[in-house]
N, CA, C and O atoms as CSV, one atom per row, in Angstrom:
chain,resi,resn,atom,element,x,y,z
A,1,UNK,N,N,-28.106,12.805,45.244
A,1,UNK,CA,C,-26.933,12.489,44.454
A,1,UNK,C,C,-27.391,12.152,43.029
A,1,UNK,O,O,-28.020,11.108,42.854
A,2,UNK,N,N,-27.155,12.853,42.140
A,2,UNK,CA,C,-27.187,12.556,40.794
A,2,UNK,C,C,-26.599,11.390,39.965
A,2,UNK,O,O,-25.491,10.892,40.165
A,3,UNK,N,N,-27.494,11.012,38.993
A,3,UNK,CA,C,-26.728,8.999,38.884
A,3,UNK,C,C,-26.271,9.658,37.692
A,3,UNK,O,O,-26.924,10.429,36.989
A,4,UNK,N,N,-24.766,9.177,37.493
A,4,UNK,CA,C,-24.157,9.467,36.158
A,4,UNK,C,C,-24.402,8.538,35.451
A,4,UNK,O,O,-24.677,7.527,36.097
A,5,UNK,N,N,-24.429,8.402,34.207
A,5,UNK,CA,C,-24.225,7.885,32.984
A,5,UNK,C,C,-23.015,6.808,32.914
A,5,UNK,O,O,-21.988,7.270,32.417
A,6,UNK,N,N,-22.947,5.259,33.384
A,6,UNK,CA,C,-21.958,4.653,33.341
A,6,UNK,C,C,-21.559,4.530,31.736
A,6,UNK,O,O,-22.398,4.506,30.836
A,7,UNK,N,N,-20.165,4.457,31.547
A,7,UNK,CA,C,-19.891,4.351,29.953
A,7,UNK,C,C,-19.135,2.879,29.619
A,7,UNK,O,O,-18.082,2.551,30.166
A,8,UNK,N,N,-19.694,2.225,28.841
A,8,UNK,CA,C,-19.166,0.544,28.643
A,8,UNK,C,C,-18.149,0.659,27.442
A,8,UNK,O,O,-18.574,1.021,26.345
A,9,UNK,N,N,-17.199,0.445,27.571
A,9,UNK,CA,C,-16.126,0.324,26.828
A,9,UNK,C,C,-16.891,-0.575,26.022
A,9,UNK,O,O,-17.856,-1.210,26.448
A,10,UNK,N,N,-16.342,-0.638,24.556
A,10,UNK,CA,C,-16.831,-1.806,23.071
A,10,UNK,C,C,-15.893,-2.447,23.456
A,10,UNK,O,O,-14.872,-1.775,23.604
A,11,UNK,N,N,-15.790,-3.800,23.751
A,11,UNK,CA,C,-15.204,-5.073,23.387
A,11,UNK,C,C,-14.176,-5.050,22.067
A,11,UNK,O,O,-14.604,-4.813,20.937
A,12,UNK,N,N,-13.224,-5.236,22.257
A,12,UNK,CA,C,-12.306,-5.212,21.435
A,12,UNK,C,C,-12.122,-5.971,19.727
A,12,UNK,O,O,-12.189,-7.199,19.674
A,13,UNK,N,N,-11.972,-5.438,18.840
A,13,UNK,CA,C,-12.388,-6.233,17.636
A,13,UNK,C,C,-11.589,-7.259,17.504
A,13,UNK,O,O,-10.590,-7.065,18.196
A,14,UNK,N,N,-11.529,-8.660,16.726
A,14,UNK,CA,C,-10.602,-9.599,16.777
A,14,UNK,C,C,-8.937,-8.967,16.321
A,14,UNK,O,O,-7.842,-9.315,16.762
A,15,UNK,N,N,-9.281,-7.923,15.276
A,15,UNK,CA,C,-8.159,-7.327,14.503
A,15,UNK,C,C,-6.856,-6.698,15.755
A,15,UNK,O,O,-5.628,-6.723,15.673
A,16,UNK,N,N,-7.817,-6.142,16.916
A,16,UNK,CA,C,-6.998,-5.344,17.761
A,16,UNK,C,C,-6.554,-6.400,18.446
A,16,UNK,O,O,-5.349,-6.600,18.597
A,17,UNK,N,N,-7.590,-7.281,18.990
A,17,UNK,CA,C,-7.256,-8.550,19.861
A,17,UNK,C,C,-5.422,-9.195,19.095
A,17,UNK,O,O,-4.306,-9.360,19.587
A,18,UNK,N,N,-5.962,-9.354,17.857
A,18,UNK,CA,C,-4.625,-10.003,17.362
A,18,UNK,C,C,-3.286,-9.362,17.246
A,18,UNK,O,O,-2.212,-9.949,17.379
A,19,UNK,N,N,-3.520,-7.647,16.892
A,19,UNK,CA,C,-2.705,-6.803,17.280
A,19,UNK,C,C,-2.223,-6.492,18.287
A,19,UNK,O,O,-1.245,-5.755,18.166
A,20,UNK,N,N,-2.671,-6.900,19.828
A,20,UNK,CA,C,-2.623,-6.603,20.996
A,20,UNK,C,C,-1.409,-8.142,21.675
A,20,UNK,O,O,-0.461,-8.094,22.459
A,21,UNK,N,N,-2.130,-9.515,20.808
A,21,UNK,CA,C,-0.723,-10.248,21.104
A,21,UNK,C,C,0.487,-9.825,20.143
A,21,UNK,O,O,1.648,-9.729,20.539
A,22,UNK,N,N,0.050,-9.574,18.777
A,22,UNK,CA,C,1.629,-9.609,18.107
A,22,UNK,C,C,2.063,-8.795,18.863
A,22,UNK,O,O,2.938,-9.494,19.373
A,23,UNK,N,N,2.190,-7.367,19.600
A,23,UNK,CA,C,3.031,-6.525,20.067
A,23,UNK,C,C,3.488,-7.108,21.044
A,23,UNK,O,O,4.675,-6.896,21.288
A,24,UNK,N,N,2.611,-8.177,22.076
A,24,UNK,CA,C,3.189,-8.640,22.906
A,24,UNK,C,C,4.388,-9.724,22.679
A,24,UNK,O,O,5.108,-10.084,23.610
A,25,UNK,N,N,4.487,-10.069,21.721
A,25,UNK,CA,C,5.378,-11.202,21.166
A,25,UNK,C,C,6.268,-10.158,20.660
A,25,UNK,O,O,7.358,-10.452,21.150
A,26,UNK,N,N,6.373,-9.402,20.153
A,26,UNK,CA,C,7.534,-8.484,19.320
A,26,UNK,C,C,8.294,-7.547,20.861
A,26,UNK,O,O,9.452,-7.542,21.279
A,27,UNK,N,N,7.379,-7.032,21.234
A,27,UNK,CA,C,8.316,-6.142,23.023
A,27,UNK,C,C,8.603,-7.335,23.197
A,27,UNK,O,O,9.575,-6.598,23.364
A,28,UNK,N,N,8.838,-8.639,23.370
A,28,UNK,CA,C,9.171,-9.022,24.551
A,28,UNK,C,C,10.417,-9.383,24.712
A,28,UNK,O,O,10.577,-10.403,24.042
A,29,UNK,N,N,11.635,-9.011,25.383
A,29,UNK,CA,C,12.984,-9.242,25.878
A,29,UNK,C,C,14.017,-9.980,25.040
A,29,UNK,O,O,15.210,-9.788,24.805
A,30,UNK,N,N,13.161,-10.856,24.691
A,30,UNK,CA,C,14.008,-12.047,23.888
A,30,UNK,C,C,13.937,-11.606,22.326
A,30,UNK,O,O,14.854,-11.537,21.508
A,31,UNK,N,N,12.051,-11.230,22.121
A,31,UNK,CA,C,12.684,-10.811,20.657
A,31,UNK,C,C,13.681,-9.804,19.926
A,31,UNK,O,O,14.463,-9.895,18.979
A,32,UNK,N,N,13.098,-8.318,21.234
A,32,UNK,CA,C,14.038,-7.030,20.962
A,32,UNK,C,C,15.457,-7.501,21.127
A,32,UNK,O,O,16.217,-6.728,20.544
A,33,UNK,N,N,16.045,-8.439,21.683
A,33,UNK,CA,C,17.856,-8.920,21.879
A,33,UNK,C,C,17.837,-9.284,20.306
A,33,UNK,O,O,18.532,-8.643,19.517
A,34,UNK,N,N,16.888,-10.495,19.832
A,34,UNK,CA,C,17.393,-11.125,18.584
A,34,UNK,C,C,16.667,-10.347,17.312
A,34,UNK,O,O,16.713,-10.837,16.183
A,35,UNK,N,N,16.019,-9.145,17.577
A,35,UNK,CA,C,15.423,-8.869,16.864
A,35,UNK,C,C,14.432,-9.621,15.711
A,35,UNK,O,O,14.425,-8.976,14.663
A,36,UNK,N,N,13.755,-10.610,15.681
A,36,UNK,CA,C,12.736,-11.488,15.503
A,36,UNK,C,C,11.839,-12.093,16.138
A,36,UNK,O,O,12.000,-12.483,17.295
A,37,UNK,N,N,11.167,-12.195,15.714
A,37,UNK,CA,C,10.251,-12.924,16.676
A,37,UNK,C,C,8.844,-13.709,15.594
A,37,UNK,O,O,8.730,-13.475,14.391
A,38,UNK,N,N,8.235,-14.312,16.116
A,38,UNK,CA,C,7.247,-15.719,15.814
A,38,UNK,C,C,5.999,-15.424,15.947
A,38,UNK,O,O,5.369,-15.319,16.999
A,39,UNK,N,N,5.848,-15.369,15.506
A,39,UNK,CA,C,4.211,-14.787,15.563
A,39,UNK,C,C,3.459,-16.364,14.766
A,39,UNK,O,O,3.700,-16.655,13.594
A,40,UNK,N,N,2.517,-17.254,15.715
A,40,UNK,CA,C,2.081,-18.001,15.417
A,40,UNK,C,C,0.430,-17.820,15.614
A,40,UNK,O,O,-0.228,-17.081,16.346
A,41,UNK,N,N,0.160,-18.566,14.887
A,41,UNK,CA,C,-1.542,-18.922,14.265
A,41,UNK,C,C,-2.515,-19.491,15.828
A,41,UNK,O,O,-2.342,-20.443,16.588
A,42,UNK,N,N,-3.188,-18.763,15.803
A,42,UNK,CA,C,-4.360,-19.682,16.772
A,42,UNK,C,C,-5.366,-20.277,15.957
A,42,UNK,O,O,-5.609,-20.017,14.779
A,43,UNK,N,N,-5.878,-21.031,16.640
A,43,UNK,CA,C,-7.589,-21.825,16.191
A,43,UNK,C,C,-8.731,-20.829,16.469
A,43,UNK,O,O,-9.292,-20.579,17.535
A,44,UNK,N,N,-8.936,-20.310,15.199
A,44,UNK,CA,C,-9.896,-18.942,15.660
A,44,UNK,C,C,-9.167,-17.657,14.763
A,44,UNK,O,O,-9.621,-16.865,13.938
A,45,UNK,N,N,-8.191,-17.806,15.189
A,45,UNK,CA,C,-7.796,-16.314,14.096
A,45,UNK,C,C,-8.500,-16.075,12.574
A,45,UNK,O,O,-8.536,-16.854,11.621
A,46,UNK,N,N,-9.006,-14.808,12.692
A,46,UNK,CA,C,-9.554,-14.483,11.249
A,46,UNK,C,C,-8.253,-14.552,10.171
A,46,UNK,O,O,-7.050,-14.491,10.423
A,47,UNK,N,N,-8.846,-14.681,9.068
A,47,UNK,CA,C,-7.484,-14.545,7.700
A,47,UNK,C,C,-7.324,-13.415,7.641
A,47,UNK,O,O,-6.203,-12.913,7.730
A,48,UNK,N,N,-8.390,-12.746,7.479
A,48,UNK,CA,C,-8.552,-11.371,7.011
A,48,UNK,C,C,-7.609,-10.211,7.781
A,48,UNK,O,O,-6.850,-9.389,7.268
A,49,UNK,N,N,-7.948,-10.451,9.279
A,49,UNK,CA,C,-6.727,-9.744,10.453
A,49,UNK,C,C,-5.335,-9.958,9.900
A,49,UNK,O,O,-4.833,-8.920,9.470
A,50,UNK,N,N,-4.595,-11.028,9.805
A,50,UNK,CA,C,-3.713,-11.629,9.647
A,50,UNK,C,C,-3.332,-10.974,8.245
A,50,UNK,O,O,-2.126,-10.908,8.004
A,51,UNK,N,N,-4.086,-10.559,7.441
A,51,UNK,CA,C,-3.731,-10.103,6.240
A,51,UNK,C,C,-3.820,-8.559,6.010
A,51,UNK,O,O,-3.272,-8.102,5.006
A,52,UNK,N,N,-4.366,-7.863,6.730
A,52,UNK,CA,C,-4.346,-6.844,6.946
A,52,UNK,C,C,-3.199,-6.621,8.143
A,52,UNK,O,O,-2.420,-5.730,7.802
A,53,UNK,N,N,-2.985,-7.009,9.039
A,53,UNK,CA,C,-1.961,-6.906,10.255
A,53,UNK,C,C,-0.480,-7.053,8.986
A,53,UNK,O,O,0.372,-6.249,8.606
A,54,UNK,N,N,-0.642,-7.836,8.811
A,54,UNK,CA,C,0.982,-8.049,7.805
A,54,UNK,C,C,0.602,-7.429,6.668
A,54,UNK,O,O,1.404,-7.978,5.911
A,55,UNK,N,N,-0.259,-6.411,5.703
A,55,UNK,CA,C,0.676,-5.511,4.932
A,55,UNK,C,C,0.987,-4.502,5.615
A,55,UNK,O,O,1.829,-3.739,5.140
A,56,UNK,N,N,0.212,-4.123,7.332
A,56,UNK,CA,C,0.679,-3.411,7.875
A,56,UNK,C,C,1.931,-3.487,8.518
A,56,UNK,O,O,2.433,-2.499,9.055
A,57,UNK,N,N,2.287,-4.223,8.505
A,57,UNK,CA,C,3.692,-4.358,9.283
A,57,UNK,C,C,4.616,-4.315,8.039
A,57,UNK,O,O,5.740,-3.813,8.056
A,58,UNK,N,N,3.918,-5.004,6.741
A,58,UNK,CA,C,5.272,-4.778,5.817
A,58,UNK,C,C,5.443,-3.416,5.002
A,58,UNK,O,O,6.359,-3.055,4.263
A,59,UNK,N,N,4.494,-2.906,5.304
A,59,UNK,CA,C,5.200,-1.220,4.838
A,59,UNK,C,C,6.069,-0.495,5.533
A,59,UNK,O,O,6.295,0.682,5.251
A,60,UNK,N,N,6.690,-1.176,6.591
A,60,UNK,CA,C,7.957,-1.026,7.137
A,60,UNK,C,C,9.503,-1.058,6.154
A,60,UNK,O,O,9.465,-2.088,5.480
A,61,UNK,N,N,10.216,-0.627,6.003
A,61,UNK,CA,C,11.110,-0.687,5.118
A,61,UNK,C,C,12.374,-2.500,6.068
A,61,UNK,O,O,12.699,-3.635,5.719
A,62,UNK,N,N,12.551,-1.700,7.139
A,62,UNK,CA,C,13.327,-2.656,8.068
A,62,UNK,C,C,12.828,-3.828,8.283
A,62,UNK,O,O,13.462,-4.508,9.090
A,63,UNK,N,N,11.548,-4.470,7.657
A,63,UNK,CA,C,11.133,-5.726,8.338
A,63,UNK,C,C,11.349,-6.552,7.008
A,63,UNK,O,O,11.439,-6.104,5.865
A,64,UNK,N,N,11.400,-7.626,7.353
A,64,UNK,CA,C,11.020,-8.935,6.489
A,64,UNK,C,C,9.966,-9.600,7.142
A,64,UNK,O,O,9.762,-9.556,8.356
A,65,UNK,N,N,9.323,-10.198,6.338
A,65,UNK,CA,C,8.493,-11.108,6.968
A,65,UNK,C,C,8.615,-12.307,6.144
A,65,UNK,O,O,8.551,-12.334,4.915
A,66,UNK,N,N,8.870,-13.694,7.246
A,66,UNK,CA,C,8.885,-14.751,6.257
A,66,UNK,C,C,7.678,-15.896,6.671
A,66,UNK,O,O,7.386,-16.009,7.861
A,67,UNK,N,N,7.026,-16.690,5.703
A,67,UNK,CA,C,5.945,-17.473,5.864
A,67,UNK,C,C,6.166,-18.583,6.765
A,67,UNK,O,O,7.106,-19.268,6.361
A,68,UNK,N,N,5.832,-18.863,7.458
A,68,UNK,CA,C,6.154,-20.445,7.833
A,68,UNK,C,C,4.774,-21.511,7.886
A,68,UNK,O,O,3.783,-20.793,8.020
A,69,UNK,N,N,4.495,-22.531,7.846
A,69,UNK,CA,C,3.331,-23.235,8.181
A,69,UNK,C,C,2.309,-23.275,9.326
A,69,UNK,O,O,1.147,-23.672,9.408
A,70,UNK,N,N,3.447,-22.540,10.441
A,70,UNK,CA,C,2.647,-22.491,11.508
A,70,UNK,C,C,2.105,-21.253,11.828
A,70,UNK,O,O,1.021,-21.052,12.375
A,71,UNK,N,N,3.199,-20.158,11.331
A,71,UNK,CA,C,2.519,-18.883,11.482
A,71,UNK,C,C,3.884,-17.720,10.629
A,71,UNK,O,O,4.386,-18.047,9.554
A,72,UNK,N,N,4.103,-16.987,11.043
A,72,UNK,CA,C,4.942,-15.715,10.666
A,72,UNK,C,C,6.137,-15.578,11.137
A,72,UNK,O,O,6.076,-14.887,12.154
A,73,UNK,N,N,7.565,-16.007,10.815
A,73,UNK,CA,C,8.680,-15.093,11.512
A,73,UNK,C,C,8.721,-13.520,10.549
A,73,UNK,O,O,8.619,-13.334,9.337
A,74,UNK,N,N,8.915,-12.561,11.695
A,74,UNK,CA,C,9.093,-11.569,11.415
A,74,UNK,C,C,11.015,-11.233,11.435
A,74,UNK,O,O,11.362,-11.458,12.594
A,75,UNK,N,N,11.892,-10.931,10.842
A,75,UNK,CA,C,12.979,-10.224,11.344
A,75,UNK,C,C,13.040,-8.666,11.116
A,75,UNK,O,O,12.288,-8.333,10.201
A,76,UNK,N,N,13.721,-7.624,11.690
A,76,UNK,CA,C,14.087,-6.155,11.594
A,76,UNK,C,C,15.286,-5.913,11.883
A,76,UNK,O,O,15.996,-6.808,12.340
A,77,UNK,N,N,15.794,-4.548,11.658
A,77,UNK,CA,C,17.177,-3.967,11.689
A,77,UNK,C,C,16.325,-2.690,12.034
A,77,UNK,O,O,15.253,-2.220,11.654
A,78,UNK,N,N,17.577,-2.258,13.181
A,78,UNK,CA,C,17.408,-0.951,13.923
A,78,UNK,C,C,18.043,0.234,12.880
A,78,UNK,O,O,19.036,0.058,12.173
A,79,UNK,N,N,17.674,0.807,12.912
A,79,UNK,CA,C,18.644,2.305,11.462
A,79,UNK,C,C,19.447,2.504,12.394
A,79,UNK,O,O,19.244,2.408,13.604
A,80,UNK,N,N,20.579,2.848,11.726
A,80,UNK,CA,C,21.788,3.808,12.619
A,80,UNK,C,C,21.103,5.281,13.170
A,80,UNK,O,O,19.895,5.344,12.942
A,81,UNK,N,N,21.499,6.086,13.635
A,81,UNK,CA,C,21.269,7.378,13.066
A,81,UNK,C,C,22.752,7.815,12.910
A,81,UNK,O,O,23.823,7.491,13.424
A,82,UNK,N,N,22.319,8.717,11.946
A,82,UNK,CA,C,24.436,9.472,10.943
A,82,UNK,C,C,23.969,10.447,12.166
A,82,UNK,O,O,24.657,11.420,12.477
């Protein structure tokens, strides 16, 4: 029997890590009803993620993003379609 080559997935960068909760906070039930949602700060989060994650999210036309002390409310609007 021939030994294959096991392949190790890379460990996830903090950037994705942090990207991987905001989506989970934005899908989740309660935000898609009110369309907002909270995106708060951990002990550990890079700045740099956080600052790159939000101009990515604000080149969205539909979002706002507003500051808070503890972390980010985000709000959006769904487009119609004509």
């Amino acid at each position: 029997m021939a030994k294959g080559k096991q392949q190790t997935a890379a460990a996830p960068t903090t950037y994705e890590l942090l990207g991987a909760r905001v989506q989970r906070v934005i899908n989740s039930p309660a935000a898609q009803k009110s369309r907002s949602a909270v995106l708060l700060y951990a002990e550990g989060d890079n700045p740099d993620d956080w600052a790159q994650l939000l101009d990515e999210i604000g080149e969205n036309d539909n979002v706002t993003i507003c500051h808070r002390d503890d972390g980010i409310q985000l709000f959006w609007t769904v487009p119609k379609d004509d």
